[in-house]
C-alpha positions in Angstrom: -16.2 6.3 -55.2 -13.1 7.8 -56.3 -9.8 6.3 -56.4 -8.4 9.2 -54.3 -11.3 9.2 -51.6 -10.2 4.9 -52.0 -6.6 6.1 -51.1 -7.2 8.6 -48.6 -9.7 6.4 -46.9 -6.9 3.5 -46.4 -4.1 6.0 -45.2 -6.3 6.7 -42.2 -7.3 3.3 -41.8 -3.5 2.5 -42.0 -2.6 5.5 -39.7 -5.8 4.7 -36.9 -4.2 0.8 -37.0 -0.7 2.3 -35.9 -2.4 4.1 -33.6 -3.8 1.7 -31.8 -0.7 -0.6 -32.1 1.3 2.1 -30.3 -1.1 2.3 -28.0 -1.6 -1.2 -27.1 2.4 -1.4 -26.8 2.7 1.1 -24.3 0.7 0.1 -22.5 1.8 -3.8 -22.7 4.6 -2.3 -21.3 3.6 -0.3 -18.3 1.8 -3.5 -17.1 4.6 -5.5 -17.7 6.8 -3.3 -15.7 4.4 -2.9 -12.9 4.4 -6.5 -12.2 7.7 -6.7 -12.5 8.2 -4.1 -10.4 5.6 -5.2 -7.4 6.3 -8.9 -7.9 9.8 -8.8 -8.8 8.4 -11.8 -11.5 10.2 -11.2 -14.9 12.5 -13.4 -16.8 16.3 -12.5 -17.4 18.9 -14.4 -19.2 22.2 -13.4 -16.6 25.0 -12.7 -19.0 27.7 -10.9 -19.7 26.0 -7.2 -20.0 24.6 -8.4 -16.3 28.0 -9.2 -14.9 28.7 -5.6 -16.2 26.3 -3.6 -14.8 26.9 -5.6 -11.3 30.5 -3.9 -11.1 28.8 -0.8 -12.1 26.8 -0.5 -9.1 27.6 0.4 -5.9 26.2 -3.2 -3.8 27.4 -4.3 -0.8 26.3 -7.4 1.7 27.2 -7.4 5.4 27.4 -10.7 6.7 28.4 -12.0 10.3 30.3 -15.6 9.7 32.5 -17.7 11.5 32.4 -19.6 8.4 31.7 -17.0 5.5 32.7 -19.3 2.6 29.4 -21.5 3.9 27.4 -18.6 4.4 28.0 -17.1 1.2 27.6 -20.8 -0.5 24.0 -20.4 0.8 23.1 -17.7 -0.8 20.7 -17.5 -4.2 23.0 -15.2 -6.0 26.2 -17.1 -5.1 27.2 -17.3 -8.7 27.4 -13.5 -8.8 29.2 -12.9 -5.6 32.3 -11.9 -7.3 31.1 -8.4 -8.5 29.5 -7.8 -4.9 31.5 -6.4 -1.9 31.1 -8.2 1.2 31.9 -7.1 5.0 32.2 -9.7 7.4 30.8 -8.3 10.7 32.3 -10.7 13.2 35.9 -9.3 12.0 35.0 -5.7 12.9 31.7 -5.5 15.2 32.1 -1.9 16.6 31.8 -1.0 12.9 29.0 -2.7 12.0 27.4 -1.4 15.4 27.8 2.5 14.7 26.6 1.7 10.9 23.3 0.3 13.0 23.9 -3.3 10.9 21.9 -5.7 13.1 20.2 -7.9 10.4 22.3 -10.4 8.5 22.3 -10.4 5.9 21.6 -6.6 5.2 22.4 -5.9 1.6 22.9 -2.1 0.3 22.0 -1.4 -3.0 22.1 1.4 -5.1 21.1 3.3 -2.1 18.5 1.0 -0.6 18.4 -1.5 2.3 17.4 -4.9 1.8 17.1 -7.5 4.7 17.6 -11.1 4.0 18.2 -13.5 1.1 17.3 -11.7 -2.2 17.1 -14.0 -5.5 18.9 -12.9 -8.3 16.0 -11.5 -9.7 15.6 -9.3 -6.8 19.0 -7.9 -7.3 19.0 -7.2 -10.8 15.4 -5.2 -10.4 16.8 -3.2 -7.4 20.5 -2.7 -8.9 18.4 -1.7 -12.0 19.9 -4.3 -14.3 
């Protein structure tokens, strides 16, 4: 064999070997963000950038308290709360009425509706942090 069919042979052993790696990445990936996104399973490290992107987005929690210091204390993103707007219902309840806010909590993220308690995974997913 000749040392250029030798060379030519290992480039597209080389180049098949990317191929496959890129390949197998991809679709690492698109698993990985299917379970994430149907599970809402994933690991994040909240930090700084995550604070950030929290005032970014438009979120806001309806709540209806006599006590909404305890009710907020309760909640699994508690230590985030800060870059979240919240409306106390029992303070205005004709306005919570005509927005048709019946669930408490009712969370409005991004443009979607989310009923209950949502961990801080949850949040970050649907905020799209």
């Amino acid at each position: 064999m000749s040392k250029t069919k030798v060379t030519s042979k290992i480039i597209d052993n080389i180049g098949t070997l990317i191929i496959l790696l890129i390949i197998f990445v991809t679709v690492f990936y698109f698993i990985a963000s299917f379970i994430t996104k149907y599970t809402g399973f994933f690991v994040i490290n909240p930090d700084k950038n995550f604070e950030t992107c929290l005032k970014e987005k438009t979120i806001l929690v309806y709540i209806n308290s006599n006590a909404p210091e305890k009710t907020l204390e309760n909640f699994e993103t508690k230590d985030y709360l800060e870059y979240i707007n919240i409306f106390n219902c029992i303070r205005n309840k004709e306005y919570c009425s005509n927005k048709k806010i019946n669930y408490f909590p009712t969370w409005f993220i991004e443009g979607k509706t989310v009923y209950g308690d949502i961990k801080i995974e949850e949040l970050a997913v649907i905020a799209g942090c």
